[in-house]
ROTI-858901 format. One record per atom (N, C-alpha, C): residue number from 1; residue in three letters; x, y, z. Coordinates in steps of 0.2 Angstrom, whole numbers, m for minus. Example, Ala and Ser with C-alpha at 12.3 -4.5 7.8 and 13.67 -1.06 7.14 Angstrom:
BEGIN
- 1, ALA, 66, m28, 39 .
- 1, ALA, 62, m22, 39 .
- 1, ALA, 66, m16, 39 .
- 2, SER, 64, m11, 35 .
- 2, SER, 68, m5, 36 .
- 2, SER, 64, 0, 39 .
This chain:
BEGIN
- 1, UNK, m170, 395, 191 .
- 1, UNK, m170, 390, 186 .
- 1, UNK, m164, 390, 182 .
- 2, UNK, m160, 395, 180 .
- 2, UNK, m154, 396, 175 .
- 2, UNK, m146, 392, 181 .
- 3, UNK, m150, 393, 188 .
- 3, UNK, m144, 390, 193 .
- 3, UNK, m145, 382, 192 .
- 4, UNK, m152, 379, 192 .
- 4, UNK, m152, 371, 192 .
- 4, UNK, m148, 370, 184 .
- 5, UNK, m150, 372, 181 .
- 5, UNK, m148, 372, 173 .
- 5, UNK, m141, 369, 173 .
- 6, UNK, m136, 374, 173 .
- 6, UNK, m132, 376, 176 .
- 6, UNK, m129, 370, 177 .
- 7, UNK, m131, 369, 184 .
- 7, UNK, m127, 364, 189 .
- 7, UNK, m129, 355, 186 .
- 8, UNK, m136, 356, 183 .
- 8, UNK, m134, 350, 178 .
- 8, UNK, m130, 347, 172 .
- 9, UNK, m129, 355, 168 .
- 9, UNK, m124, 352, 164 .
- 9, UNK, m117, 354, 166 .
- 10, UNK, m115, 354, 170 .
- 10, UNK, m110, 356, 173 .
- 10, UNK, m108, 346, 179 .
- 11, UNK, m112, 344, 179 .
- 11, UNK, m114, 336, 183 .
- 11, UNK, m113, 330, 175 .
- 12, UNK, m115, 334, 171 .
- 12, UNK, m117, 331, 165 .
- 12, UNK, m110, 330, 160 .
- 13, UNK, m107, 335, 163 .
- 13, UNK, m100, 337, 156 .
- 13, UNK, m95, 331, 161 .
- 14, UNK, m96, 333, 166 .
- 14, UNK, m91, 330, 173 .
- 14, UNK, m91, 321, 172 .
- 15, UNK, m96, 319, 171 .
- 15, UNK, m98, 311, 168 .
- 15, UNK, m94, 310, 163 .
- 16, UNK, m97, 314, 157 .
- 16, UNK, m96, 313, 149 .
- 16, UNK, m87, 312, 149 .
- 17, UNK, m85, 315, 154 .
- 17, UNK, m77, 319, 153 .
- 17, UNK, m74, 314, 157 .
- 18, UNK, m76, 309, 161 .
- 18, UNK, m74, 305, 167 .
- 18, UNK, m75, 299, 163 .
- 19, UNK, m79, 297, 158 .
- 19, UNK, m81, 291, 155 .
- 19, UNK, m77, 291, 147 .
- 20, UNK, m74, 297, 146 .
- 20, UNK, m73, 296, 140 .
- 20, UNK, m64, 297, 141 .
- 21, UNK, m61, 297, 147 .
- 21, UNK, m56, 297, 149 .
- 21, UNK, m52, 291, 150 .
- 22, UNK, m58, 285, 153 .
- 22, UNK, m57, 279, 155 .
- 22, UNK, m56, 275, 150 .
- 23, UNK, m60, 277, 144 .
- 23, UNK, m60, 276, 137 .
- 23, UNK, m57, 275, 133 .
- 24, UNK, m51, 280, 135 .
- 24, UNK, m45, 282, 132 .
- 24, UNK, m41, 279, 135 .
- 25, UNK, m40, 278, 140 .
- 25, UNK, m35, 275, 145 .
- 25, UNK, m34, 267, 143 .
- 26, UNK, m43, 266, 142 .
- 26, UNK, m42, 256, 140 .
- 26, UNK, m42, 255, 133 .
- 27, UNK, m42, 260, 127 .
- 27, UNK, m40, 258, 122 .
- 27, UNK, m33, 259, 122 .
- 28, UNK, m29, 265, 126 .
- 28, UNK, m21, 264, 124 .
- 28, UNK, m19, 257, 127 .
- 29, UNK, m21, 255, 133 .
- 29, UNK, m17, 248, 135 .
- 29, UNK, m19, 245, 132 .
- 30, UNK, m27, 240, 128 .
- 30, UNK, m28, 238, 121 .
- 30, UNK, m19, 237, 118 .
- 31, UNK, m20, 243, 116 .
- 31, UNK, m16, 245, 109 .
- 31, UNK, m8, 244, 112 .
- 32, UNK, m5, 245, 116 .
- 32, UNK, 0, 245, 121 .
- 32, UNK, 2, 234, 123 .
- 33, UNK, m4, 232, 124 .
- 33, UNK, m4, 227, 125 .
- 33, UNK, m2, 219, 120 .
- 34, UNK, 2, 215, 119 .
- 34, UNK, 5, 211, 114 .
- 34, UNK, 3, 204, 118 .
- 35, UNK, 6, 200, 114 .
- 35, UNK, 5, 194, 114 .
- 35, UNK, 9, 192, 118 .
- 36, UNK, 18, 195, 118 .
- 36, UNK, 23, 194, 120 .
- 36, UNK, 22, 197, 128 .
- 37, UNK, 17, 202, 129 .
- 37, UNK, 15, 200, 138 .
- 37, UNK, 14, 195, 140 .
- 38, UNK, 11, 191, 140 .
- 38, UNK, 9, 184, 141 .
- 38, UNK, 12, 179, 142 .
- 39, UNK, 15, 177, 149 .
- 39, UNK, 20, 174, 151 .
- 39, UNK, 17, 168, 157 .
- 40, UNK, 16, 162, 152 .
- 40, UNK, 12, 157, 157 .
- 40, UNK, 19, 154, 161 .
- 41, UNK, 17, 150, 167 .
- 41, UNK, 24, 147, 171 .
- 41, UNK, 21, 142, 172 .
- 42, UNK, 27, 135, 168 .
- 42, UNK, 23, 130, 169 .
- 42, UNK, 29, 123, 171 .
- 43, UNK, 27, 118, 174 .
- 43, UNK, 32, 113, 175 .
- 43, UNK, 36, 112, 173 .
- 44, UNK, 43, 110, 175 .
- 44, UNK, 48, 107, 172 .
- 44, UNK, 46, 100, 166 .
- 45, UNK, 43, 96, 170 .
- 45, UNK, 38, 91, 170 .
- 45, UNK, 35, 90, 162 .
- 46, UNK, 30, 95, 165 .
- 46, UNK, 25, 100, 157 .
- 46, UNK, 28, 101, 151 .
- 47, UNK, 34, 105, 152 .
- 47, UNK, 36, 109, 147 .
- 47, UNK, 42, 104, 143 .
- 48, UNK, 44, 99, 147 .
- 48, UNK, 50, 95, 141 .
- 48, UNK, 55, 98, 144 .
- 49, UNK, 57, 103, 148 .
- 49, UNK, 65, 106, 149 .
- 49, UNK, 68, 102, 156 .
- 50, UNK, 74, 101, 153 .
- 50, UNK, 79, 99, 158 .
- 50, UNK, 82, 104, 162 .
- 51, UNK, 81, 103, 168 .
- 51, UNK, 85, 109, 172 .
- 51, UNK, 92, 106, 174 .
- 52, UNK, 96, 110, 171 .
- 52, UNK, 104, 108, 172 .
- 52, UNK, 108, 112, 176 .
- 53, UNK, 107, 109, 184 .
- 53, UNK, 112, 113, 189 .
- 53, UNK, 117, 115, 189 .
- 54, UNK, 121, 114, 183 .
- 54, UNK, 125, 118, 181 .
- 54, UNK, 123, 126, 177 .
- 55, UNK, 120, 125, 177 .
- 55, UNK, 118, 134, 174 .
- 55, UNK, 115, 139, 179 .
- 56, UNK, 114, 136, 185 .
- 56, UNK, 113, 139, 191 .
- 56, UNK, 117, 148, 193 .
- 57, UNK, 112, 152, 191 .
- 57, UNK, 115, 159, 188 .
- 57, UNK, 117, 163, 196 .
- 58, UNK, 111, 162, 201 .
- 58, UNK, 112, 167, 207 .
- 58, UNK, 111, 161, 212 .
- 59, UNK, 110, 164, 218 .
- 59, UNK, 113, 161, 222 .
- 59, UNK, 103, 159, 226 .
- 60, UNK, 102, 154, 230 .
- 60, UNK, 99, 150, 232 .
- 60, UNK, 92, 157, 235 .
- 61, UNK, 88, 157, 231 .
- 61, UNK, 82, 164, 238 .
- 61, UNK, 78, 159, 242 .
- 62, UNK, 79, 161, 249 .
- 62, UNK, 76, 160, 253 .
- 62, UNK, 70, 161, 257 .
- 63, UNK, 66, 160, 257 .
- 63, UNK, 58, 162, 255 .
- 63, UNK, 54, 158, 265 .
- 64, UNK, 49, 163, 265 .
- 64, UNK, 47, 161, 271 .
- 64, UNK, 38, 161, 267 .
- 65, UNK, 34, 155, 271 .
- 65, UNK, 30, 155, 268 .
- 65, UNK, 22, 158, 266 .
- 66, UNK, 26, 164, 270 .
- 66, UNK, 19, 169, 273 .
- 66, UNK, 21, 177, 267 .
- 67, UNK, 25, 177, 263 .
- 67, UNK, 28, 182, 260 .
- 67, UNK, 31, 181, 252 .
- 68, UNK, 29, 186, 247 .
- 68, UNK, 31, 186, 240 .
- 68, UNK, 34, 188, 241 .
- 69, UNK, 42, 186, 237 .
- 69, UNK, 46, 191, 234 .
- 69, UNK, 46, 192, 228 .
- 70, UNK, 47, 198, 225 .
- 70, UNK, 48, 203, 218 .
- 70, UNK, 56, 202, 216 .
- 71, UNK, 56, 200, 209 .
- 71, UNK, 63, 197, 207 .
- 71, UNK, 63, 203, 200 .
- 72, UNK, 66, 207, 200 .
- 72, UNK, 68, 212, 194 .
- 72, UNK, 70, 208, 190 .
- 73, UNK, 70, 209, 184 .
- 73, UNK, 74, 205, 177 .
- 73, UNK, 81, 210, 175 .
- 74, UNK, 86, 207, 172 .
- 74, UNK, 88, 213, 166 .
- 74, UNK, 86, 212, 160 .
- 75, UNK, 81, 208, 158 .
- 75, UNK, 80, 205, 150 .
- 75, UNK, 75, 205, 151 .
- 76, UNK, 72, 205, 145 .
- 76, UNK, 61, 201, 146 .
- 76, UNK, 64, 194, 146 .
- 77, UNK, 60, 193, 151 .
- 77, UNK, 57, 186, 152 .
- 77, UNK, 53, 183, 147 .
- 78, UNK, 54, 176, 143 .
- 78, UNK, 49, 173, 141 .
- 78, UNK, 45, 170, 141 .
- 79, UNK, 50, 166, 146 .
- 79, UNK, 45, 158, 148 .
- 79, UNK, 49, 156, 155 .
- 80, UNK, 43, 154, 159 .
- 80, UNK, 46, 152, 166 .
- 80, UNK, 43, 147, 168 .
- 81, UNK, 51, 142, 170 .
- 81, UNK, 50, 135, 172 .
- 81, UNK, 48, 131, 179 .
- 82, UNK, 48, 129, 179 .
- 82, UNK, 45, 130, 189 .
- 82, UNK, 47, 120, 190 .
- 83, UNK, 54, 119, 193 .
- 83, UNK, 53, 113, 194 .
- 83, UNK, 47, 109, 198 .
- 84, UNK, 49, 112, 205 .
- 84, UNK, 39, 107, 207 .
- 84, UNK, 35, 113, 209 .
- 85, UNK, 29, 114, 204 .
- 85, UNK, 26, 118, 209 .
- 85, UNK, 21, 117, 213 .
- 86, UNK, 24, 112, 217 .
- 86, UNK, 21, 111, 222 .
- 86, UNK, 23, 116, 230 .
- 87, UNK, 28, 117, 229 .
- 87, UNK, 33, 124, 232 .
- 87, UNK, 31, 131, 231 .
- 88, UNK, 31, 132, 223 .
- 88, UNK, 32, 137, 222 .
- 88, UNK, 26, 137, 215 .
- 89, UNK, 23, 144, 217 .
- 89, UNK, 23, 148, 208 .
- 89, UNK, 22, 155, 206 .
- 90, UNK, 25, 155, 201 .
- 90, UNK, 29, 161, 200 .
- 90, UNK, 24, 165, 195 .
- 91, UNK, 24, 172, 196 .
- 91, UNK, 17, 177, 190 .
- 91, UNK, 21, 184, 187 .
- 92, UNK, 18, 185, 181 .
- 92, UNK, 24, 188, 177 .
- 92, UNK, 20, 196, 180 .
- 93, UNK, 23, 201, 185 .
- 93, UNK, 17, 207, 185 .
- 93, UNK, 21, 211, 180 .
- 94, UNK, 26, 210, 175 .
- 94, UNK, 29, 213, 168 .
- 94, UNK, 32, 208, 166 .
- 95, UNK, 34, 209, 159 .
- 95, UNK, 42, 205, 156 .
- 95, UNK, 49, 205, 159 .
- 96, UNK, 46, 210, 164 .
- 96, UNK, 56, 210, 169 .
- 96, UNK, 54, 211, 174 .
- 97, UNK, 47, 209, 176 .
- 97, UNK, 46, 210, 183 .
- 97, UNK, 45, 202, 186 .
- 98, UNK, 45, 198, 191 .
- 98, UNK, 41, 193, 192 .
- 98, UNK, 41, 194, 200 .
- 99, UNK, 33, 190, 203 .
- 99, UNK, 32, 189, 207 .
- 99, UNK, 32, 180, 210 .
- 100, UNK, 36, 179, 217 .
- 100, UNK, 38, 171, 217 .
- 100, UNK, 33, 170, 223 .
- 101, UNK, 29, 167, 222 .
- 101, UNK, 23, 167, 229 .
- 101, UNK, 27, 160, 232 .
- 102, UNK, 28, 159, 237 .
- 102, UNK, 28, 153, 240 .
- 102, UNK, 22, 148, 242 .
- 103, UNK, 21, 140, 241 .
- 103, UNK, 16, 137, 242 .
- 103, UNK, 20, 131, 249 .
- 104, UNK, 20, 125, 246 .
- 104, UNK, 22, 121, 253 .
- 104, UNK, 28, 121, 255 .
- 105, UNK, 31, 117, 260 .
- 105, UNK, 37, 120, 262 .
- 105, UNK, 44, 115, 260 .
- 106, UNK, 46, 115, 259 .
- 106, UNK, 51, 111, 251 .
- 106, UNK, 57, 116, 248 .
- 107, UNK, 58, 114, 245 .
- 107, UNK, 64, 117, 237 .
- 107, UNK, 63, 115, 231 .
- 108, UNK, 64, 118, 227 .
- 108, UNK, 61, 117, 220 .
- 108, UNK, 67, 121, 215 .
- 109, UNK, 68, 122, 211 .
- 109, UNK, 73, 126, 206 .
- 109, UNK, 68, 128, 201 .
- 110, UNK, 70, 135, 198 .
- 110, UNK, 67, 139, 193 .
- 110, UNK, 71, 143, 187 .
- 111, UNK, 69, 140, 182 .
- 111, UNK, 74, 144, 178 .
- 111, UNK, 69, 150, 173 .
- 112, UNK, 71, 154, 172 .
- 112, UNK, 68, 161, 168 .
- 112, UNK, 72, 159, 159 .
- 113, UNK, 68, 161, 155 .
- 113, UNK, 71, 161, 146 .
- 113, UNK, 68, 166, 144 .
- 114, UNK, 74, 168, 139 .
- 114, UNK, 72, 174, 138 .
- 114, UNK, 68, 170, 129 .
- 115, UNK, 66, 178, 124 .
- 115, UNK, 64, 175, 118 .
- 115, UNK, 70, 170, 114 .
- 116, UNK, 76, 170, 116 .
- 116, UNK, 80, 165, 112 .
- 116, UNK, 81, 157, 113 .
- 117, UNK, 78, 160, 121 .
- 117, UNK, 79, 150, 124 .
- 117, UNK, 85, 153, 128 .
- 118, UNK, 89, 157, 131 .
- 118, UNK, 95, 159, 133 .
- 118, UNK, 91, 158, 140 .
- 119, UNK, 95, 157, 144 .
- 119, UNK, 94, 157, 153 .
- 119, UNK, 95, 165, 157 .
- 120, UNK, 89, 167, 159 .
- 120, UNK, 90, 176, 162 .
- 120, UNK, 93, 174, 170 .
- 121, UNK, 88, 168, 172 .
- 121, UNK, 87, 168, 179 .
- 121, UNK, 88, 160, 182 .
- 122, UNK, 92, 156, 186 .
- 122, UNK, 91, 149, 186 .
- 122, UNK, 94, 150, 193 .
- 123, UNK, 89, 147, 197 .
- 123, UNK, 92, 146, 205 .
- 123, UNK, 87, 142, 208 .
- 124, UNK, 89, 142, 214 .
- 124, UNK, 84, 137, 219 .
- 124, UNK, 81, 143, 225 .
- 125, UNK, 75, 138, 226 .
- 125, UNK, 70, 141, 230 .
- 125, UNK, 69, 138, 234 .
- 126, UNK, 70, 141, 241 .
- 126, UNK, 69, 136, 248 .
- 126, UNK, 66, 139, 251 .
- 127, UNK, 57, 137, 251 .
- 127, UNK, 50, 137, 254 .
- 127, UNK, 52, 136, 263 .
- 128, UNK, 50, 139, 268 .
- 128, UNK, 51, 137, 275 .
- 128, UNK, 57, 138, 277 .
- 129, UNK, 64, 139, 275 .
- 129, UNK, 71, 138, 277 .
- 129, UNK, 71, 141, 284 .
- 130, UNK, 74, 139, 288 .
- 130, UNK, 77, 142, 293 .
- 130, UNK, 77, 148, 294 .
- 131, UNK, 74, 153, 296 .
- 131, UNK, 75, 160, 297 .
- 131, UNK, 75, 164, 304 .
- 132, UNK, 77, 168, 305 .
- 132, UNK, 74, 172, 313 .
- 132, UNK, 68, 172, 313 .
- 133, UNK, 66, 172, 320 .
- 133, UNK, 60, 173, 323 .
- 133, UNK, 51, 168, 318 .
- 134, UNK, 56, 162, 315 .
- 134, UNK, 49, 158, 310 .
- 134, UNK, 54, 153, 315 .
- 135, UNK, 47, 149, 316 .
- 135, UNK, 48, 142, 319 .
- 135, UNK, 43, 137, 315 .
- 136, UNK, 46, 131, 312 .
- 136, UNK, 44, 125, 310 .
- 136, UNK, 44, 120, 313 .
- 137, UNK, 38, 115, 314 .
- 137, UNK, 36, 110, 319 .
- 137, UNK, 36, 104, 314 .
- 138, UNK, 39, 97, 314 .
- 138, UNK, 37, 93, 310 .
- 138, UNK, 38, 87, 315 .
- 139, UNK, 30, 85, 312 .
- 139, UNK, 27, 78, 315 .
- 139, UNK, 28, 72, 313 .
- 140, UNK, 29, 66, 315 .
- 140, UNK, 29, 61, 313 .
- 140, UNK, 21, 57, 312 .
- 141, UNK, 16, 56, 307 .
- 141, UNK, 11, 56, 305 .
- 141, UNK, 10, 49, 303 .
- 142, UNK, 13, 44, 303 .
- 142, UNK, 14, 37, 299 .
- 142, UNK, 7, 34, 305 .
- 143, UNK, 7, 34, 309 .
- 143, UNK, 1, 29, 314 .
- 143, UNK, m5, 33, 314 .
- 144, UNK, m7, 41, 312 .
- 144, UNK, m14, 44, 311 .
- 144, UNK, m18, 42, 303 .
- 145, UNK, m22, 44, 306 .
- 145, UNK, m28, 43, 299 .
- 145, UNK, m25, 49, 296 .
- 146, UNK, m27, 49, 288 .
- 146, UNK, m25, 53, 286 .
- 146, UNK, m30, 58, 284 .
- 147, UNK, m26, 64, 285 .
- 147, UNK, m30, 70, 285 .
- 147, UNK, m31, 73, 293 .
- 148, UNK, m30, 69, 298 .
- 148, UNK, m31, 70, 306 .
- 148, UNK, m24, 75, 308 .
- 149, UNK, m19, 74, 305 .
- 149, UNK, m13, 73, 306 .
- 149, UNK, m6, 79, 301 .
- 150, UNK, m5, 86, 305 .
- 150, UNK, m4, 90, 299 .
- 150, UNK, 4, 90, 302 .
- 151, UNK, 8, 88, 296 .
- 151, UNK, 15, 85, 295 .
- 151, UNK, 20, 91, 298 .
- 152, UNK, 19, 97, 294 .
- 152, UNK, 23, 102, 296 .
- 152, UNK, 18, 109, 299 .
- 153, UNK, 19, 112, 301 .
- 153, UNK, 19, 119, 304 .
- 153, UNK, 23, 124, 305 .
- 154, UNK, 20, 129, 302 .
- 154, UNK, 24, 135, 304 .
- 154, UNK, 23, 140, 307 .
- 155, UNK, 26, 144, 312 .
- 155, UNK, 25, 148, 316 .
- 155, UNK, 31, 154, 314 .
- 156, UNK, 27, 163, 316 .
- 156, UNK, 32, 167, 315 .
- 156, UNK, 30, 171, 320 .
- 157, UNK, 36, 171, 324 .
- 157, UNK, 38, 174, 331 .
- 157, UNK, 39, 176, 332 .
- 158, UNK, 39, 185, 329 .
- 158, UNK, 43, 192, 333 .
- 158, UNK, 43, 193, 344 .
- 159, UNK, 34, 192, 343 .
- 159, UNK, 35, 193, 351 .
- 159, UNK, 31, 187, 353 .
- 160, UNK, 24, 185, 352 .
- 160, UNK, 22, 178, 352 .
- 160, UNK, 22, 174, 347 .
- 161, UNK, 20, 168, 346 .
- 161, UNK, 21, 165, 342 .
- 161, UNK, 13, 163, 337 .
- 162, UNK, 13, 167, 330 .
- 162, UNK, 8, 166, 326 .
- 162, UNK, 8, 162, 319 .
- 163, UNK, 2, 157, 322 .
- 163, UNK, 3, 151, 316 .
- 163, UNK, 3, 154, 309 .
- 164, UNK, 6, 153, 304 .
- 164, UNK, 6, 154, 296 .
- 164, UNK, 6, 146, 293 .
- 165, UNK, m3, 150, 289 .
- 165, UNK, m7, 144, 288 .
- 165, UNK, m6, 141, 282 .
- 166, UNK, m2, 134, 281 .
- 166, UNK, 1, 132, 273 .
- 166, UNK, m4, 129, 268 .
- 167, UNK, m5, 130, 264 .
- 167, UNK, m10, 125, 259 .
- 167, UNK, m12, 121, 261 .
- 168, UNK, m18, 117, 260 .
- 168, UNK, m19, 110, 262 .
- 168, UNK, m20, 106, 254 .
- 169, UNK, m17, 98, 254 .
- 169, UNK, m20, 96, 247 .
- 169, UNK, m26, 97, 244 .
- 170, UNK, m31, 99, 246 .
- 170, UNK, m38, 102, 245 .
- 170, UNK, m37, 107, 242 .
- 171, UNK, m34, 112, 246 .
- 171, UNK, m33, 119, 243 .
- 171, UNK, m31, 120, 237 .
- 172, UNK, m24, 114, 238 .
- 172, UNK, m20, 116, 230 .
- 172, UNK, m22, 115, 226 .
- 173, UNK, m25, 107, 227 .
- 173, UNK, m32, 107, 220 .
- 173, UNK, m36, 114, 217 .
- 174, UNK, m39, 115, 222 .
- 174, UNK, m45, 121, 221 .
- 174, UNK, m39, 127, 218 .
- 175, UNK, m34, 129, 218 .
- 175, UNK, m29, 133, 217 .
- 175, UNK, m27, 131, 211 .
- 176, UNK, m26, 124, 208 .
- 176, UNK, m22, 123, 203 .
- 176, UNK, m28, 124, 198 .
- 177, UNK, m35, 121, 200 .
- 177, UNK, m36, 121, 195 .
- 177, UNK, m41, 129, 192 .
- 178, UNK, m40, 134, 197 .
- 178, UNK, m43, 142, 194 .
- 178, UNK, m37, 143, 192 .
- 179, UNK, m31, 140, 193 .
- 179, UNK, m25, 144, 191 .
- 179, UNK, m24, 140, 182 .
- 180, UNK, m26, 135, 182 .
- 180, UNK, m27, 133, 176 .
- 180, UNK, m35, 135, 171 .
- 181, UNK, m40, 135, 174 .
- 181, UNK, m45, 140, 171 .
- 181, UNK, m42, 145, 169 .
- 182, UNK, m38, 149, 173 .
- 182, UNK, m36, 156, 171 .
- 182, UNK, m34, 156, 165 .
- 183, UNK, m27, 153, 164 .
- 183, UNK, m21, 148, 160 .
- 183, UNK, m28, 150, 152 .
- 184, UNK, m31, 146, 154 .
- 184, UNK, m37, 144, 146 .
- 184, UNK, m40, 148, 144 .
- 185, UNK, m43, 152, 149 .
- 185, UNK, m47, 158, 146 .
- 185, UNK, m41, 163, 144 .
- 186, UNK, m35, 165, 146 .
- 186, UNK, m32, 170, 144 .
- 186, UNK, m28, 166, 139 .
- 187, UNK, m25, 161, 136 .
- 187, UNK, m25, 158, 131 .
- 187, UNK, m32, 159, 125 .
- 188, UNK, m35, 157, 128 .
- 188, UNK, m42, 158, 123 .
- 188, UNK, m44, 165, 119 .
- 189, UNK, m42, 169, 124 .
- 189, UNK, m42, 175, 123 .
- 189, UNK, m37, 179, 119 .
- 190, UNK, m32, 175, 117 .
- 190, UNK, m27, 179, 114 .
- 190, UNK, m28, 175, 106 .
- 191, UNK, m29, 169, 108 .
- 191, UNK, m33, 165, 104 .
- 191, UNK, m37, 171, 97 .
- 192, UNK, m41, 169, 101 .
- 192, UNK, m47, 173, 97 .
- 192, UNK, m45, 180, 94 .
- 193, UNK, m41, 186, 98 .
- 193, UNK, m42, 193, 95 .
- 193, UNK, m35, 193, 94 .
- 194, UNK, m29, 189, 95 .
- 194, UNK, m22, 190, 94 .
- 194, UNK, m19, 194, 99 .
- 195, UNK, m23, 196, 103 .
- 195, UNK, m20, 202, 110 .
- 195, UNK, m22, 201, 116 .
- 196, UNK, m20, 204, 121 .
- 196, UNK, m23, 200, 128 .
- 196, UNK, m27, 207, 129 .
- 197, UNK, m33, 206, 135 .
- 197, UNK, m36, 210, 138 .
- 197, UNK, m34, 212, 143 .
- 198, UNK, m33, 218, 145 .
- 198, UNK, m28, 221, 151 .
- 198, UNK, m32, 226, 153 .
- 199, UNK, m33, 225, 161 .
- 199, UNK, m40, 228, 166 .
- 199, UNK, m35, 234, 171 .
């Protein structure tokens, strides 16, 4: 009897001690956590900014459709401008970190601000470009029904060749607009407690 005893509270401390760690873990990022995390990315369009090719900081990244790339900062990032984003959309995983997901296949330019309004980051994005072993197919679609008839395709061909699947108008819809729910509830949420919640 003193062995089952024992191995219960010994099961019991192990919970209390496991849950009251997690505890602590989400009250410091709580408290850790600011307003100035919160980095929406929104149109050229949207936001009133003029992108002026002349402030063009780095040089053109070229982006294959099937692959994120990670763009370090040397400055916190503010606010980020996305000329179309129909190409592209970009997600803050910190204030010096972003991630640039590519969408359809195009060019688009993107500028980064930091809290003064000052330019960190201003370059062009070219979704699809020409790379080794990607091959892009484009059709001439003017005499199909529409939606029968899919305009470009891409293919990436180390040994055979395997289709990478691009968004369809459908998609993006269904994408713009959870990516816009998101937008409102994590505004609403900062809204409401002055902080954001961080999982």
């Amino acid at each position: 009897m003193p062995k089952l005893f024992i191995i219960s509270l010994l099961v019991c401390a192990s919970i209390w001690i496991s849950t009251a760690g997690k505890a602590a873990a989400q009250e410091t990022i709580n408290q850790n956590a600011s307003v100035s995390d919160v980095i929406v990315a929104t149109s050229a369009q949207d936001s009133g900014y003029t992108i002026n090719p002349d402030e063009i900081t780095h040089p053109a990244i070229k982006m294959t459709p099937d692959a994120s790339v990670i763009i370090p900062l040397d400055r916190e990032a503010a606010s980020i401008i996305i000329g179309n984003p129909n190409h592209l959309s970009i997600l803050a995983d910190s204030s010096k970190r972003l991630v640039l997901v590519p969408k359809l296949p195009g060019a688009t330019e993107f500028t980064i601000l930091d809290k003064d309004g000052k330019v960190i980051m201003q370059r062009h994005a070219i979704i699809a470009s020409p790379k080794q072993q990607y091959v892009r197919v484009r059709r001439a679609c003017a005499s199909v029904e529409k939606g029968e008839c899919e305009e470009t395709s891409v293919f990436y061909c180390p040994d055979t060749c395997h289709k990478v699947i691009l968004p369809t108008g459908e998609e993006k819809e269904q994408k713009a607009m959870l990516d816009n729910k998101a937008i409102q509830n994590q505004s609403a949420a900062i809204d409401e407690t002055g902080e954001t919640d961080v999982e």
